[in-house]
C-alpha positions, -999 to 999 in steps of 0.1 A, spaced: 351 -104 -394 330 -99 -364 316 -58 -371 320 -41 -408 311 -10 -396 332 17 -377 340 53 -374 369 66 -360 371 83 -327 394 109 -320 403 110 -284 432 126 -260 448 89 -260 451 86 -295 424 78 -325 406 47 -317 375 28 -338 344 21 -327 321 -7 -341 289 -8 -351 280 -43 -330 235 -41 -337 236 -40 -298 227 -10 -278 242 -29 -249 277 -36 -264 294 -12 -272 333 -19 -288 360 4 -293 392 -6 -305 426 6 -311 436 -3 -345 425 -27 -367 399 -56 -348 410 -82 -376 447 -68 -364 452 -73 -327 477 -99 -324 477 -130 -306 476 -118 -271 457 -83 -272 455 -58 -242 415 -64 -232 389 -44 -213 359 -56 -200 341 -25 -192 310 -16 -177 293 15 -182 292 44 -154 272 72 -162 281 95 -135 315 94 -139 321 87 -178 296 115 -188 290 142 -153 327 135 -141 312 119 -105 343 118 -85 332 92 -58 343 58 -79 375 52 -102 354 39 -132 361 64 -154 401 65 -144 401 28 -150 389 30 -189 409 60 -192 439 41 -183 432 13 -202 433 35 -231 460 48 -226 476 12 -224 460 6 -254 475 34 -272 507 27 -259 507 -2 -269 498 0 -301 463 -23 -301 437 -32 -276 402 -39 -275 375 -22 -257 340 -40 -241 322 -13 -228 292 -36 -215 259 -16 -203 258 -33 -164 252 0 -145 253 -8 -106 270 -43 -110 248 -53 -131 218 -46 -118 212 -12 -135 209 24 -130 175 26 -115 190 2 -86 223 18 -85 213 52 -85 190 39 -49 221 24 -37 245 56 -37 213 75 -19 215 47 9 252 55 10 251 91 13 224 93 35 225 61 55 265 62 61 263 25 38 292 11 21 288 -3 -14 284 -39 -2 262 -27 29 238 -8 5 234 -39 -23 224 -60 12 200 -36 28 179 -36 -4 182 -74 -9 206 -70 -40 232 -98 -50 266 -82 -52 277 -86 -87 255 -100 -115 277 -89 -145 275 -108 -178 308 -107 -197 291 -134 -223 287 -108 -251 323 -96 -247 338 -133 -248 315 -145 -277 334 -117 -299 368 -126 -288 359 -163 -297 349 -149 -329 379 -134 -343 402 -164 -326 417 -150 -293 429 -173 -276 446 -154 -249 447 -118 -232 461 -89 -211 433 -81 -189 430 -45 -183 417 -48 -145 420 -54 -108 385 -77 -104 390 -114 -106 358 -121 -114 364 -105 -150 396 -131 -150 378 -163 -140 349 -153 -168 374 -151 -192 395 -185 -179 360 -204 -178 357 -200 -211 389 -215 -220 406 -179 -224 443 -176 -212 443 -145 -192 476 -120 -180 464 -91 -157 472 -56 -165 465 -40 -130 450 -8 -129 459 21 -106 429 40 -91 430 75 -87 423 77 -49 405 109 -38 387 118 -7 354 110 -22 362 77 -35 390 63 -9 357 47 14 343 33 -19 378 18 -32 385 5 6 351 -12 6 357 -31 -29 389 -41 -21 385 -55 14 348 -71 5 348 -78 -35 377 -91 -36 396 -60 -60 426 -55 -61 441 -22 -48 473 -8 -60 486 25 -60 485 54 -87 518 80 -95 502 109 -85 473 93 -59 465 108 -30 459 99 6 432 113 23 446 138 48 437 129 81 463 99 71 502 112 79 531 95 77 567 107 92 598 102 69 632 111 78 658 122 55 696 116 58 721 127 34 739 93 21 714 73 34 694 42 13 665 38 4 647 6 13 642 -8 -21 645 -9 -57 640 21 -78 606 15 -89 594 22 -53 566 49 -48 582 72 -19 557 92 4 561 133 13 535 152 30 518 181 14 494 207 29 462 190 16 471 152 16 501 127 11 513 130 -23 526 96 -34 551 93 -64 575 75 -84 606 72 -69 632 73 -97 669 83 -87 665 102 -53 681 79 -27 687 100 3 649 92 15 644 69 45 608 63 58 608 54 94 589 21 97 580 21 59 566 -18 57 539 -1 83 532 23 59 529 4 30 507 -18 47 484 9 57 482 21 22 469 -10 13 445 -14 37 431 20 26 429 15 -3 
């Protein structure tokens, strides 16, 4: 047994456990039982965002994304939580904190800002969190996360890994920061059930009673609202038809 010591933590998802782990930099969180995950545990490599996890900063998804893993988790049943202290990629929260500031004032993406002050993109460590899960005899994973470096880490060190996409919650002050990660880190963009577009985006659809929709009922459809497009689940509706939708889509995408 990696940890003996734990208190429970009573959260909106569920109660989950948190381990004493004699590292102020490694914090783990479970859901259940760590000697109890099964064979092929939900996993989240986590690193630690102050401004969104603590002051609710709305200009990343970090926060979403461990919030959603949780509630994976708790769905689930088990699941593991790393929550690793790598502010800024790793380079901390002195750094990070100067980076955003070069944003905001200097009209910088993420990767722009990291380069203007002579920063490497990503330093991240995941040793601690894969040195644990060698410890209790995981031998494979769902990986909560759209970053293949957190993938490769784990498959370098001999980890089998299945990725668990996450959704990000797009909002007008994070859709530049998502767009930049995902068309220059390499993330992996997928869409949320209730995400919104920014609204300078619009989209026409046509409806047509008895008409089809384009795919299979799992497909998010598009309507415009006074603020935004609202994106949602499409379910049972199929009298929708969205004039040149593969366009769309693909615009989505490449905003995102």
């Amino acid at each position: 047994m990696p940890y003996k010591n734990y208190c429970e933590l009573p959260t909106p998802h569920g109660t989950f456990r948190m381990y004493d782990t004699g590292n102020e930099l490694l914090r783990v969180v479970t859901f259940g039982d760590i000697n109890k995950l099964g064979s092929k545990p939900i996993v989240r490599l986590h690193s630690s965002c102050l401004a969104s996890e603590v002051f609710e900063a709305r200009d990343c998804d970090c926060a979403d994304q461990l919030r959603e893993a949780m509630k994976v988790m708790a769905h689930d049943g088990s699941g593991i939580i790393f929550h690793l202290h790598q502010e800024g990629r790793g380079q901390g929260l002195s750094k990070k904190i100067q980076a955003v500031y070069k944003m905001q004032t200097e009209a910088l993406d993420t990767v722009e800002s990291f380069q203007a002050m002579g920063l490497e993109q990503d330093i991240r460590d995941y040793a601690p969190a894969i040195k644990v899960l060698k410890k209790i005899a995981i031998e494979q994973v769902r990986l909560v996360s759209n970053n293949p470096r957190k993938r490769r880490a784990l498959e370098q060190a001999g980890i089998a890994v299945e990725v668990v996409n996450t959704h990000p919650q797009v909002r007008h002050e994070n859709a530049d920061y998502l767009q930049s990660k995902n068309d220059k880190l390499g993330t992996i963009c997928l869409w949320a059930s209730n995400m919104i577009i920014p609204a300078q985006f619009t989209f026409i659809i046509l409806t047509k009673p008895g008409g089809s929709f384009p795919t299979s009922r799992n497909m998010p459809f598009i309507y415009i609202t006074k603020f935004g497009v609202q994106l949602s689940i499409f379910i049972k509706l199929k009298s929708l038809v969205i004039l040149h939708y593969k366009s769309v889509f693909a615009l989505l995408r490449a905003r995102c």
